[in-house]
Every structure is written in structure tokens, then in C-alpha cells.
N, C-alpha and C positions, 0 to 999 in steps of 0.2 A: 515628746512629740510623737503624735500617733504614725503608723508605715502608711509610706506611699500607695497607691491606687493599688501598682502593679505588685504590691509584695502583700496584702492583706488576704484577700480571697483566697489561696491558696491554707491559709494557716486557721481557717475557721472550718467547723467542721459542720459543711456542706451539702446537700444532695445533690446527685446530679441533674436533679430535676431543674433544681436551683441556680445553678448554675449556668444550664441551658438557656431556662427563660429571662436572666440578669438581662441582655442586652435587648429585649423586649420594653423589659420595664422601664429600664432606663430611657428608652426611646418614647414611652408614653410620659411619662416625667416631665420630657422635653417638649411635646405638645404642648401639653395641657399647662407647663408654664409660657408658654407664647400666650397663653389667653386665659390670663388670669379676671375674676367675676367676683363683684365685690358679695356681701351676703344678699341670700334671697334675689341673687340677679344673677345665677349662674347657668346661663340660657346655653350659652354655648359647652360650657362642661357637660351640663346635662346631655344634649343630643351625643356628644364624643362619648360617654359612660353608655349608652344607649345603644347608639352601636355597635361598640363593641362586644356587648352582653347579647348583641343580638349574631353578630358573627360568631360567638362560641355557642351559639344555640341554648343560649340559659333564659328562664323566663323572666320577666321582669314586668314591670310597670312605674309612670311616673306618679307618684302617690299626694307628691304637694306642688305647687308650680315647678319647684327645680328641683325636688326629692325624688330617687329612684330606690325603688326595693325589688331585688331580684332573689330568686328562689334555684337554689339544689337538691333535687330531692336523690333519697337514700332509696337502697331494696330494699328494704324490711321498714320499721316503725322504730322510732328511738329520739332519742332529744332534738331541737331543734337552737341550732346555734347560730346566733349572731353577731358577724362579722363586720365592724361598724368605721366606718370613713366617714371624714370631713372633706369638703371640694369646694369651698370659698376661697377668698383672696382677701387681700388691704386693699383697700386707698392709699398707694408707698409708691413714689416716683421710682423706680430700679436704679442703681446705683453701677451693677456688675456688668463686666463686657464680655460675656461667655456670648458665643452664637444663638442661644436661644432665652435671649432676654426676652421682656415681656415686649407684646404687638399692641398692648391697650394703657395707653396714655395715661398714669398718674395711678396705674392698677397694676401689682404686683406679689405673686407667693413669696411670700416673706414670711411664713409659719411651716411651712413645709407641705400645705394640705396636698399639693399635687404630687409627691412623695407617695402620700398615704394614698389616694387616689389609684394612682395607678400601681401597687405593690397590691389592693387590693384587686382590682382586673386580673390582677400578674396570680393571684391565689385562686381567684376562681376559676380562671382558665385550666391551674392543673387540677382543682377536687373536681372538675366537669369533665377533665380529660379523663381521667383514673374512675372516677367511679364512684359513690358513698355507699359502704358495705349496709350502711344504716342512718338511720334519722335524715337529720337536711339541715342543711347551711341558707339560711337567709344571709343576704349582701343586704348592708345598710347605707346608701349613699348621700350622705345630711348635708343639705346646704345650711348657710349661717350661723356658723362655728363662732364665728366670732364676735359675739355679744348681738347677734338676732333669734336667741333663742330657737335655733335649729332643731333642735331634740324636740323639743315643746312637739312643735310642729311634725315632725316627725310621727312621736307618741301618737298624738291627735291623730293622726292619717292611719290608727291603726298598724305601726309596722311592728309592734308586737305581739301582736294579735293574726290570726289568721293564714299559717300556723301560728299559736302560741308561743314566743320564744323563752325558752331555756334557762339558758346562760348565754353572757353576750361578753364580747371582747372586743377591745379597743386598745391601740399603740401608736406612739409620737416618735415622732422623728425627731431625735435632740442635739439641738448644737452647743449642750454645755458639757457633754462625753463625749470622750474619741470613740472614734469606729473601733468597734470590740468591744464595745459596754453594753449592757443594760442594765438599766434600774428596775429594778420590781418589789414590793414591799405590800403584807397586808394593811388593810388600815385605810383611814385616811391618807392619800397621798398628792393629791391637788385640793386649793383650797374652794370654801363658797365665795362668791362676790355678791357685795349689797351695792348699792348706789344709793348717795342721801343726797336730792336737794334740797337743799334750806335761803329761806331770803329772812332775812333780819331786818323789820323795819323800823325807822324812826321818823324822825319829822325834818323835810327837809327846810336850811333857811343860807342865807348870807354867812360865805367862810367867813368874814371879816366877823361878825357879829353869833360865833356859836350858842352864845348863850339863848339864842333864838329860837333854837329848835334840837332834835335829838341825833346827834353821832352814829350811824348804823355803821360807817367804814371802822369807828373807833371800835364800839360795838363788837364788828364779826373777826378784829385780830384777837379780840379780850377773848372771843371764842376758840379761834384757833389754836391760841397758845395754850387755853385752858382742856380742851380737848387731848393735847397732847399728853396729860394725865390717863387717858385711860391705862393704855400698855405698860404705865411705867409704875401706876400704883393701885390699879384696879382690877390687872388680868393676873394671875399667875406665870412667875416668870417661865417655867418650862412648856408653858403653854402658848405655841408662834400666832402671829397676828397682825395686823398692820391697820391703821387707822389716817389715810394722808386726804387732806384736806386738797384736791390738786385744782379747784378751780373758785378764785375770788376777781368777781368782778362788782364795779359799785361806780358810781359816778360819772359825768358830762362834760365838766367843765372845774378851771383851775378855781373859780373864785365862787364853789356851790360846796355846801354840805346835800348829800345828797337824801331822797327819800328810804331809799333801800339799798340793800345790796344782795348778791347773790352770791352762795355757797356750793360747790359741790365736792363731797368725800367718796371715795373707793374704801369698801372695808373688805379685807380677807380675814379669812380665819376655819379651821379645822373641827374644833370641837363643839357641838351644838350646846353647851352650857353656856360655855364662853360665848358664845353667836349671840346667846339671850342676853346676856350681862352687857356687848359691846353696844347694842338695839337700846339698850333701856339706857346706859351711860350718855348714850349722844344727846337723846332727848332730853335728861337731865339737866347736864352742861349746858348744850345749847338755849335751853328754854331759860335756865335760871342766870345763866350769865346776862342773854341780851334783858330776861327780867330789873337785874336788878341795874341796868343802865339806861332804865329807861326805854324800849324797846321791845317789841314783839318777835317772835319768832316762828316762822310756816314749817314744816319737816314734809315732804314727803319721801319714805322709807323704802325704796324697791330691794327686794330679794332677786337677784338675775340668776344666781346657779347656785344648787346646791353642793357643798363639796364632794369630792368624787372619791368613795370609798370602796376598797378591793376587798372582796370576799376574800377570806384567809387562805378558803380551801383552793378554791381558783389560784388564789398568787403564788401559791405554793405549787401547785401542777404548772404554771408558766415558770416559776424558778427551776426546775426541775429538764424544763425544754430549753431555756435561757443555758442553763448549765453546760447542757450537749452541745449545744453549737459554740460556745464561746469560752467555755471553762469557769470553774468555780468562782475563781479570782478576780474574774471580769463580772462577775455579776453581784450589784450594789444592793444591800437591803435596807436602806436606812436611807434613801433620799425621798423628801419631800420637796412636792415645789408650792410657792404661794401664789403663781398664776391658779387661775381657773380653765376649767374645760367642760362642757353641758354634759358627756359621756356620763356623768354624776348621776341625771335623771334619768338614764337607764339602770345602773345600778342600784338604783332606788327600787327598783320593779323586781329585779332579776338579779341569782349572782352573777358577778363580775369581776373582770379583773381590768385593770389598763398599767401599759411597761412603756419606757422608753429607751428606743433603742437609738445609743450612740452615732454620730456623724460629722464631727468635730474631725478635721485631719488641717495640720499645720503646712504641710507638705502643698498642700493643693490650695491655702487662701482660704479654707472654709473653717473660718475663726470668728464670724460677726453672729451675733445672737439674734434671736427669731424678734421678726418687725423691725430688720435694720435694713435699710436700701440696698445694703450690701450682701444679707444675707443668699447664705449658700452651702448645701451640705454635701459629703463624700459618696458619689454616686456606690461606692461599694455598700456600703448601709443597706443598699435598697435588698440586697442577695440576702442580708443576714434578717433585716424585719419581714421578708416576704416568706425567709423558712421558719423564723419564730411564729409568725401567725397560722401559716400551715400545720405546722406542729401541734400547735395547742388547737386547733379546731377539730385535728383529727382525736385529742387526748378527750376534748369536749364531747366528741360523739359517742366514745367509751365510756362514758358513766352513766 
């Protein structure tokens, strides 16, 4: 069981800066979970980031409908680092009875974005209080984190460009470590996401009388089950992956074979070898199964994110900041997750790193995993991910 609220802060090791501005944060947190906005519809976040970037006197601008990019500049000339947030919400009726559940109806922070949100505000207000001896910190505020391709959009708006950005850094707030964790690892450490839909057709006719026309519901289980070969005899077992068929729909009526049916699979996966092999397996199976049943098959194949890959030397300089604050022991090198996160297509550009920092406490009820009605993390979290990101922005500006 991780410590109580009141016993953790003290045992982390701290700034006092950090410490000061905790109940700030935590107070913007609590906003901006009153008004949570689903992706690309984050009207009201936006204007609250807005403000508040304009009460600390930092420069910004709105760059996509609901994207903000704010600017720090340094004395002198030196790298330019980017400090990247997500600020959307779910579609998640809220579950929890804290005072500052959500005010928007069937819309709820159920990933944490308003964590990261505001830990961000909470870090720009001190490198704007204090100073940048050098370079500049761009703030990257992305709406539609959550499968609207945000980054895309982002990218496009130019927010790497203009100052040129650097290195960029990104961090999640995680409810599968107790407070006083972070995970940090080079490499691959979240995976890509594909989306496949597929419709299998046949010929629809009289259930009584199949011999009438072509089975597509028969058809798309021969598929599924068939499909379920890839991972288990066509990937490499040390090589993680996942292939789930999560939506089958097909038919009208009890006493119809129907004309079609529809498919749709989730693919994760890490290694871009394996990513080519899972692409060309689906189409395989699927093609030659519904083939030889008689049956045609459609695929269309979407790429939504690229996996998100930490520069070695970056994960290494956050392990190192990771360390100071929370101790050796508490920092994980060897977690992967197989969710996806778009942070990926900045990595792509620029080195990178992305960590997650711990907020899991038994103690307080914040036990439900991210996108659960329930979900809820240990407001203490917010002290320790607002000094890890400080930290490393300021190590980012020294190279």
C-alpha cells in the first residue's frame, strides 16, 4: 500500500519551489476537471490555459481551434525545448463523489489530461518566475489526445517550427504505480495503434434454405478465429503485440443470412518489423479465408499513431532527475505499456523522452485505471511530476 497524502511529500526530495506551488496546482486540477472537453472540442480548457498564460505574462497564441503554444524565452541563445500537454477529456459518465466532479454531462478526465494540464501551467509559472539563463521553453498545449490525432494537428500548426524545437518532453500521470514511482526506459515504450476495418461479403438469402446464398457471419468467425494465429505462430514470442478483433456486427433479422458483415480490429505493437508482418498477415487471412468460403473481403488499413520511442540519451538524463527526487529504487526501467500515446509523432521529429509518473495510493481510493468512471489519482503526484518536468527542462537547456 502506497503512504497517505499527509506522510509522502515530506519523504520525496523536493524544492521548495515545489512545494509552494503544489496547492496551486492542485487547485487548477480541480478546475479544469469541473470542465472536462471531449477531443477537438476543448473550448473551454483552451480560454482557462489562455488566461492563465496571459496572467503570468508569457506569450502564447491559439495555433489550431483548441491548441495553444506559448513561448519562454532565455538571455542568451541555446536549444529550444518542448514541454508538451494533452487537455482533452472522454465521453465517461463520472462515477466519483469528490467536490469537484465533472459540470459536463456524460464528459469526464478519466486519463489524467487535467493533471498534466495544469502541472504544466504550475512549471511555466516558475521557469517565467526565475528566469532562463538560456535558450527557451516552448509550452505545447494539444488538444485530441485521444484517438483525434492531436499531434498531427499540432505538427501542422507549425509548433515545431518557429522557434525550431529541440528536444521535447512529455509525462503521464499513472494509476498502475504508487506515488513515488516513475517509469522511464529508452526505447520503445508505448506502443503504434492501427485500426482495420474490414466487411466480408457474401450473398445474402433465406436462414431456412442456406444453401441459397453465401455465409458472411460464418465467413467473419472463420476469420477471427483464424486471425488469432498471428501472435501465437507468426510474430516472435519476445516480441509484445496484440491483435483483438473488438467489433463484429452483421445481420437484421432472426430468419436472414445476411449480405455482409462488418469487422473491426485494434492492432498494437512496438517493433516496426513486426508492424510490417502484422499489416500484411491480416490481409492474408482475411482475404484468403473469406476467399476460400466463398466471399469477398474490403480492408481498410488505418495507421493512427506511431509508437512512441524515447531517445536513449534523453531517458537517461530524466532517469537521472527521476533518481533525485524519488530514489534509485523507485525508478522502473523496464516498463512498457501497449496503450498508445501521439507524443510518438513528435519523437519522430525531435529527440525525446516521455516518463510516467506514479499516482496510485490505496489509502485515498485512487485504485481504478485510467477511462474508468471511477478513475482518480493522488493529488500528491502532482509536486513530484511538476519537479521531474522542471528538472529535466532545465538539464534540456544545458546541452
Amino acid at each position: 500500500m502506497s503512504q497517505p497524502q499527509e506522510a509522502l511529500l515530506p519523504a520525496i526530495e523536493l524544492s521548495d519551489a515545489a512545494r509552494e506551488a503544489h496547492p496551486q496546482v492542485v487547485a487548477m486540477r480541480r478546475d479544469l476537471h469541473r470542465i472536462p472537453e471531449i477531443g477537438l472540442q476543448e473550448y473551454k480548457t483552451c480560454a482557462y490555459i489562455m488566461d492563465k498564460l496571459a496572467e503570468l505574462d508569457i506569450k502564447h497564441d491559439k495555433i489550431t481551434e483548441t491548441g495553444v503554444s506559448g513561448l519562454i524565452e532565455g538571455a542568451v541563445a541555446g536549444p529550444t525545448v518542448m514541454l508538451r500537454t494533452d487537455i482533452d477529456a472522454l465521453p465517461i459518465t463520472e462515477e466519483t463523489t469528490h467536490e469537484y466532479v465533472s459540470k459536463h454531462p456524460g464528459m469526464m478526465h478519466a486519463c489524467g489530461h487535467d493533471t498534466h494540464t495544469a502541472t504544466l501551467i504550475g512549471v511555466a509559472a516558475r521557469l517565467k518566475r526565475e528566469g532562463l539563463s538560456r535558450g527557451r521553453i516552448k509550452l505545447n498545449f494539444q488538444p485530441g489526445e485521444e484517438g483525434r490525432h492531436g499531434a498531427e494537428q499540432m505538427i501542422a500548426a507549425s509548433i515545431m517550427e518557429n522557434p525550431k524545437v529541440d528536444y521535447a518532453y512529455g509525462q503521464h500521470i499513472w494509476s498502475y504505480a504508487p506515488t513515488g514511482q516513475i517509469w522511464i526506459e529508452e526505447g520503445p515504450i508505448m506502443a503504434a495503434v492501427d485500426t482495420v476495418y474490414v466487411k466480408i461479403i457474401g450473398a445474402g438469402t433465406h436462414a431456412a434454405m442456406p444453401e441459397g446464398g453465401i455465409d458472411p457471419i460464418y465467413a467473419g468467425a472463420q476469420v477471427v478465429t483464424a486471425l488469432q494465429s498471428i501472435m501465437t505462430r507468426n510474430v516472435n514470442p519476445l516480441e509484445p503485440g496484440v491483435v483483438t478483433v473488438s467489433e463484429f456486427h452483421g445481420g437484421t433479422a432472426h430468419n436472414v443470412i445476411p449480405e455482409f458483415v462488418d469487422l473491426t480490429m485494434s492492432v498494437r505493437v512496438f517493433d516496426d518489423e513486426t508492424h510490417a508482418l502484422i499489416e500484411r498477415r491480416i490481409h492474408e487471412i482475411t482475404t484468403g479465408v473469406a476467399a476460400a468460403l466463398g466471399c469477398t473481403a474490403e480492408i481498410n488499413y488505418v495507421h493512427e499513431h506511431q509508437p512512441t520511442v524515447n531517445d536513449p540519451e534523453i531517458a537517461a538524463l530524466v532517469r537521472e532527475e527521476a533518481i533525485a527526487i524519488v530514489g534509485e529504487e523507485n525508478v522502473l526501467a523496464t516498463q512498457k505499456v501497449i496503450g498508445a500515446e501521439d507524443f510518438g509523432d513528435y519523437a519522430r521529429l525531435v529527440p525525446a523522452a516521455f516518463a510516467f509518473v506514479g499516482a496510485k495510493n490505496e489509502a485515498q481510493d485512487c485504485v481504478y485505471p485510467h477511462h474508468h468512471p471511477k478513475f482518480n489519482v493522488d493529488e500528491d503526484a502532482f509536486a513530484i511530476a511538476a519537479e521531474l518536468m522542471y528538472r529535466v527542462a532545465h538539464r534540456l537547456l544545458a546541452r
